[in-house]
C-alpha positions as semicolon CSV with decimal commas, in nm:
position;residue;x (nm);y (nm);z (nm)
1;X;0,000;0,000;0,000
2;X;0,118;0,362;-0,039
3;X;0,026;0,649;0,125
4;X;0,072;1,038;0,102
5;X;-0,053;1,344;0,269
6;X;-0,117;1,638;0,035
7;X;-0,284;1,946;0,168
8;X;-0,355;1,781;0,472
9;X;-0,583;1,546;0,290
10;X;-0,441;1,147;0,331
11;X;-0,476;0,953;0,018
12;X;-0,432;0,576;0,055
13;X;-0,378;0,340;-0,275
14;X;-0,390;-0,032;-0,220
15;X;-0,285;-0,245;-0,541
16;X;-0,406;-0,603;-0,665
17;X;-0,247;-0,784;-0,919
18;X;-0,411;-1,148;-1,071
19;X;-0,306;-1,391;-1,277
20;X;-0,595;-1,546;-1,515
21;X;-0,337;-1,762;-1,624
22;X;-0,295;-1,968;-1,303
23;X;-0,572;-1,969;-1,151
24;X;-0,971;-2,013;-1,280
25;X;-1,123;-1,900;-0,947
26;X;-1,053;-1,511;-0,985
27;X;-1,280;-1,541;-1,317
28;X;-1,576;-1,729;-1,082
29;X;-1,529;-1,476;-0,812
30;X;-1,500;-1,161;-0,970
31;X;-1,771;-1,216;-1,245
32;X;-1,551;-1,168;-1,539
33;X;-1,696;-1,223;-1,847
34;X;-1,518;-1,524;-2,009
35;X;-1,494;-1,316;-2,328
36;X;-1,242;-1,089;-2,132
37;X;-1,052;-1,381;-1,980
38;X;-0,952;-1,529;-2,318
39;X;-0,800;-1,207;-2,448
40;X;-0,601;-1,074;-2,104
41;X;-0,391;-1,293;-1,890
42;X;-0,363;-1,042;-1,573
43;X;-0,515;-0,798;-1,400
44;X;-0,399;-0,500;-1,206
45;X;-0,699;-0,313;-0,957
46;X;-0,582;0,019;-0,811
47;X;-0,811;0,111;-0,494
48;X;-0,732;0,491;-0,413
49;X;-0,941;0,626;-0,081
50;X;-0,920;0,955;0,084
51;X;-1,105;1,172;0,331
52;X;-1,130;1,501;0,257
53;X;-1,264;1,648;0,576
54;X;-1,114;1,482;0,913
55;X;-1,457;1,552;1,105
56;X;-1,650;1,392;0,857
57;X;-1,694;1,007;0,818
58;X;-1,706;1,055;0,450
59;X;-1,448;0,857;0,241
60;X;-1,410;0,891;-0,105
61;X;-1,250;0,555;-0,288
62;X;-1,247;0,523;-0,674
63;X;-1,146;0,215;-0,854
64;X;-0,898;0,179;-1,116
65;X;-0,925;-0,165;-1,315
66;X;-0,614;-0,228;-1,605
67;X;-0,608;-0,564;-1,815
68;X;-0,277;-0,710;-1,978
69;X;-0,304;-0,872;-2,264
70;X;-0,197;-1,214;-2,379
71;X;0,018;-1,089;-2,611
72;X;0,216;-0,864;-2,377
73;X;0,448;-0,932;-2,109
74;X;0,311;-0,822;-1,761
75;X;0,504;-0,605;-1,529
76;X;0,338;-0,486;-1,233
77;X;0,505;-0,145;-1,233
78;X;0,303;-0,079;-1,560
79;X;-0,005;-0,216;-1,434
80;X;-0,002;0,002;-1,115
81;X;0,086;0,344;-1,302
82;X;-0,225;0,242;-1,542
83;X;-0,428;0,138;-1,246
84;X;-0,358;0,458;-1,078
85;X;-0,402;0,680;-1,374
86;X;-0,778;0,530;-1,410
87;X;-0,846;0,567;-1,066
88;X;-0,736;0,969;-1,112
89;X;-0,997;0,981;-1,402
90;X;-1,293;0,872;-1,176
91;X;-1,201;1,137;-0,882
92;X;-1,204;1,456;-0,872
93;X;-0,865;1,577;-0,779
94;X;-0,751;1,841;-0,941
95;X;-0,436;1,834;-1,161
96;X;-0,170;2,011;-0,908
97;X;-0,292;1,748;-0,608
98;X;-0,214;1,479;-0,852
99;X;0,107;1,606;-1,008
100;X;0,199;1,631;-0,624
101;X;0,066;1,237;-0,552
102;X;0,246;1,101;-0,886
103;X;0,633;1,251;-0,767
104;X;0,515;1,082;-0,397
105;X;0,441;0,777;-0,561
106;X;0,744;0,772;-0,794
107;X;0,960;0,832;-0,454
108;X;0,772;0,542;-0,279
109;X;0,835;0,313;-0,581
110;X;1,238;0,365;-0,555
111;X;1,260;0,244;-0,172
């Protein structure tokens, strides 16, 4: 998981990688269409929550969903930077909190 606190707002991102390729049970368990299944052999989910107000129970949390296909070669570094950037899209930060996140993140993935 990684974790950064811009303008006093904490933004959490938990990442999930699966492998079609090993295992039939994610398809079963995650309703995935069998159509999709045949063309991608992983899957990388991006879950990015944050609470905007600390008084306030309310927690925002989009999902980013990326596929790889067959043809590719997976590498979860790609799949969490594509991940990520979908989650982005869904939310509603705005571009300056997110260039801020993305140098975080790019610190966090050197460690």
């Amino acid at each position: 998981m990684f974790k950064t606190t811009v303008n006093d707002v904490e933004y959490r991102f938990t990442f999930h990688h699966l492998d079609f390729s090993k295992a039939d049970l994610f398809v079963d368990m995650l309703h995935i269409p069998a159509t999709q299944c045949k063309i991608c052999s992983h899957r990388t989910i991006c879950y990015l929550s944050y609470i905007v107000n600390k008084d306030s129970s309310d927690t925002y949390i989009h999902l980013g969903v990326t596929y790889c296909s067959k043809k590719d070669i997976f590498n979860k570094s790609t799949g969490r930077k594509k991940a990520m950037a979908k989650a982005f899209e869904k939310s509603d930060i705005d571009k300056e909190t997110r260039k801020l996140i993305w140098a975080e993140y790019f610190k966090w993935c050197k460690q």
